[in-house]
N, C-alpha and C positions, 0 to 999 in steps of 0.2 A: 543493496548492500548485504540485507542479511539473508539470505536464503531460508528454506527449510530445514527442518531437524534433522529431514531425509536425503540432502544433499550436503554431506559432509564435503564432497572436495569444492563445491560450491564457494561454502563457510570458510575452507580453509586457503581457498585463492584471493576471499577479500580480507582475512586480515593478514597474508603475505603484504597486498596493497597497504594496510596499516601500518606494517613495518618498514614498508619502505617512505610512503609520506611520511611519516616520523623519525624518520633515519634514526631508528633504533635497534640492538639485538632480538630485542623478544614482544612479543604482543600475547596477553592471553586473555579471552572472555568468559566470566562467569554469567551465569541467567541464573535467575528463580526456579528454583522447581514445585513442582504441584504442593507439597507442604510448605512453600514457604522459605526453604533453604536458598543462599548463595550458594550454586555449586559451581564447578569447573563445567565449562563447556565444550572449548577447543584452545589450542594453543599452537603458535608456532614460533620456531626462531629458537636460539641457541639459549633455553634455560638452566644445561648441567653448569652446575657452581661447585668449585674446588676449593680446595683451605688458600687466604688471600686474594680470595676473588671479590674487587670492592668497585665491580658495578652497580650503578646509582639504578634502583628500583621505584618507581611510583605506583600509588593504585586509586582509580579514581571509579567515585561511586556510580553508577547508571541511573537516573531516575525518568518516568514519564511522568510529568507533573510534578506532583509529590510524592509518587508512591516508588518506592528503590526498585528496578527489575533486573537488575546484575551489577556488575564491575569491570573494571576495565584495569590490566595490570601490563606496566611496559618498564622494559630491561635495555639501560641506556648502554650502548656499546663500551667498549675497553678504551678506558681513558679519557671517555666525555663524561661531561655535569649536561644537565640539561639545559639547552638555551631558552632563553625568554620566548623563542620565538616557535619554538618547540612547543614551550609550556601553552603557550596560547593556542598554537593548532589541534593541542589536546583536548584544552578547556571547550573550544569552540564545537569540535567533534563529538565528543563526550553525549552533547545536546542532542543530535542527530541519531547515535547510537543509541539512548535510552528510549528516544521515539519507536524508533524502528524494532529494537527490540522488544518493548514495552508492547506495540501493537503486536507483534506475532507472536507471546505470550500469549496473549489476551486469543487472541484469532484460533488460537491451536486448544487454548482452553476452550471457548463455546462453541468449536465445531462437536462436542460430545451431548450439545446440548439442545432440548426441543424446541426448533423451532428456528433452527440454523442448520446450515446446508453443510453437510459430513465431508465434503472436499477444502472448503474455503473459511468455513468457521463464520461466514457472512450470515446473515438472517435470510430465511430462504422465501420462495413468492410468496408463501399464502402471509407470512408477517413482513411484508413489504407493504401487499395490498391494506394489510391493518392497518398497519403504521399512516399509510397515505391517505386512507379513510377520516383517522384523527386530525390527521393535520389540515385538510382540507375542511373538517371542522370549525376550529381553531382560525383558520385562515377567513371562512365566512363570518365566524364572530366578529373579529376583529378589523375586519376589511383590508386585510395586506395580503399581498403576492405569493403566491407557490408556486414553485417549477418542477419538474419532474427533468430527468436528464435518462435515456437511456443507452446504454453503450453494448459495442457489438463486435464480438477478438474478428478480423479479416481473414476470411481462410484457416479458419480454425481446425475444419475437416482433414482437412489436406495435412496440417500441423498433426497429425494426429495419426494420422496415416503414415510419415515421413517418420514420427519419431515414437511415436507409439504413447497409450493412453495415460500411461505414469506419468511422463513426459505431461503432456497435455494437461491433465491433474496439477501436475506442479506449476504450469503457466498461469492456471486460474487460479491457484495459492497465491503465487505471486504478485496475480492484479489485485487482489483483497488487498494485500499487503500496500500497495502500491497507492491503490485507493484511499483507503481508513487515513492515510500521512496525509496525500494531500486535499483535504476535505477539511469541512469548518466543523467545530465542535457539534453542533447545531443537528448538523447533516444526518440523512440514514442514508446507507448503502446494501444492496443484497443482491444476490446471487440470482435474478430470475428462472435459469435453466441454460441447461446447455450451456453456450460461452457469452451467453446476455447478460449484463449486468444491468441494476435502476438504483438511482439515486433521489432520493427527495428531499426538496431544499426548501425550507419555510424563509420567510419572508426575504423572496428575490423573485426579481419578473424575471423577462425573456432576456433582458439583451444582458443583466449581469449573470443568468443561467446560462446561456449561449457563451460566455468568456470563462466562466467556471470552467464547461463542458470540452471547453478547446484546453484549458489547461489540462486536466483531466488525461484529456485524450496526449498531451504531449507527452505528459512524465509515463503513460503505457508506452509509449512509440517512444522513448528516452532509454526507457529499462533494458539492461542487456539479461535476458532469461539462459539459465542453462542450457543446454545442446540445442534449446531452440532459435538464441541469436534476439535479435530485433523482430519485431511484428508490429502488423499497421491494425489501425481501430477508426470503428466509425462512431456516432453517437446522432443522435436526434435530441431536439429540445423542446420541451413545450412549457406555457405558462394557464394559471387559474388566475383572474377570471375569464383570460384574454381567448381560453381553450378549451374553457369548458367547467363547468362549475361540479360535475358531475364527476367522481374517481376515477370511474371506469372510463370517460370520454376524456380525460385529460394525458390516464396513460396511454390510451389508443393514438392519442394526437402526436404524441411523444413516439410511437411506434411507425407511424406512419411518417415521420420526420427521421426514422433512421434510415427507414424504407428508400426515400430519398436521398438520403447521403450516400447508400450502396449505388442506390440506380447510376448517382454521379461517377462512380468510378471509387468508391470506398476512400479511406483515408482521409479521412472530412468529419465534419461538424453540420449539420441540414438541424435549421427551426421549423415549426408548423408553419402551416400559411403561407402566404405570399414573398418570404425574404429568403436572401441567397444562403447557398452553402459556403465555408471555408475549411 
């Protein structure tokens, strides 16, 4: 839904969709900015107001969690009050927008930051591999399950080629994006290189890492990206202790289970070992 900063007509074809799921005149969204302020972001729809003009206005807050990341302000056409039914698709959306907005704040903030990856604002490999180090720690202390999940854009080259690298930059913003929503709190995700992404999941084996990893993999294969349309993903999965008790043998496991979901014909889901792909 929400694109980048640098895709304005992007921003401005979904809250066209805004205005018309709401069958209202005007939709406009405020975000946060770096100090802190509610500012104006984008807006569209018929907001010039003339003397007597007694369209019914709302503005409802944005939050991720608890912390406010914009606003949401909607201009109900000439002549309607708002229906109950209205009011609820608002209320309901509202949720979703402060998500999504909330996380590409936050993404756009720490990609200026050491130790995350300047395209995607993700955490880049060398603080993955940390990250997976501790947990697998953590994981031997306590005797519970880790899984690693790695994922792999289909033809990324070729995307890349076709549409050019800006293009291709903003696809990988967009899986970050994509990612961070639907992931458990819990969860780390980062940017490995190239169009690899890894994910590390403290306490879950293989086979609720293997259903994570397909959901994962739908909502990229769901998203409609800018000029680039739909794109197919792979992913491999592996679990500790079942893969290796060792960091580096766990991600390797996990690598070698993407390996295998390519060789199938891409578009899939490959575990380590001996079980199928989907």
């Amino acid at each position: 839904m929400l694109s980048s900063l640098s895709e304005p007509a992007a921003l401005e074809q979904a809250l066209d969709a805004l205005k018309q799921a709401f069958d209202c005149d005007g939709v406009a969204l405020h975000a946060r900015s770096a100090d802190g302020e509610i500012t104006p972001w984008c807006a569209r729809g018929d907001w010039a107001r003339t003397p007597g003009d007694l369209r019914e206005a709302i503005g409802v807050p944005l939050f991720r969690g608890r912390e406010r990341v914009g606003a949401l302000d909607l201009l109900a056409r000439k002549g309607q009050r708002w229906r109950p039914e209205q009011l609820s698709l608002v209320r309901t959306a509202s949720g979703a927008l402060g998500a999504a907005l909330g996380a590409r704040l936050e993404l756009d903030h720490l990609r200026r930051q050491p130790g995350r990856d300047p395209v995607t604002g993700l955490a880049d490999a060398r603080a993955f591999h940390h990250r997976l180090v501790e947990e697998m720690g953590r994981a031997e202390q306590s005797g519970l399950a880790l899984a690693v999940v790695t994922i792999d854009l289909d033809h990324f080259a070729a995307l890349n080629a076709r549409f050019g690298e800006a293009a291709g930059d903003h696809v990988l913003t967009e899986c970050a994006l994509v990612l961070k929503l639907a992931l458990r709190e819990g969860d780390f995700v980062a940017r490995l290189g190239g169009d690899e992404f890894g994910v590390v999941l403290p306490d879950c084996d293989l086979a609720p890492a293997r259903r994570l990893a397909e959901r994962l993999r739908h909502a990229l294969e769901d998203h409609r990206f800018p000029r680039a349309g739909k794109i197919s993903v792979s992913a491999g999965v592996a679990a500790s202790p079942r893969d290796g008790m060792d960091p580096t043998e766990l991600l390797g496991a996990a690598e070698r289970a993407l390996g295998l979901a390519k060789k199938a014909g891409r578009h899939r889901t490959a575990a380590s070992g001996p079980t199928h792909t989907h």
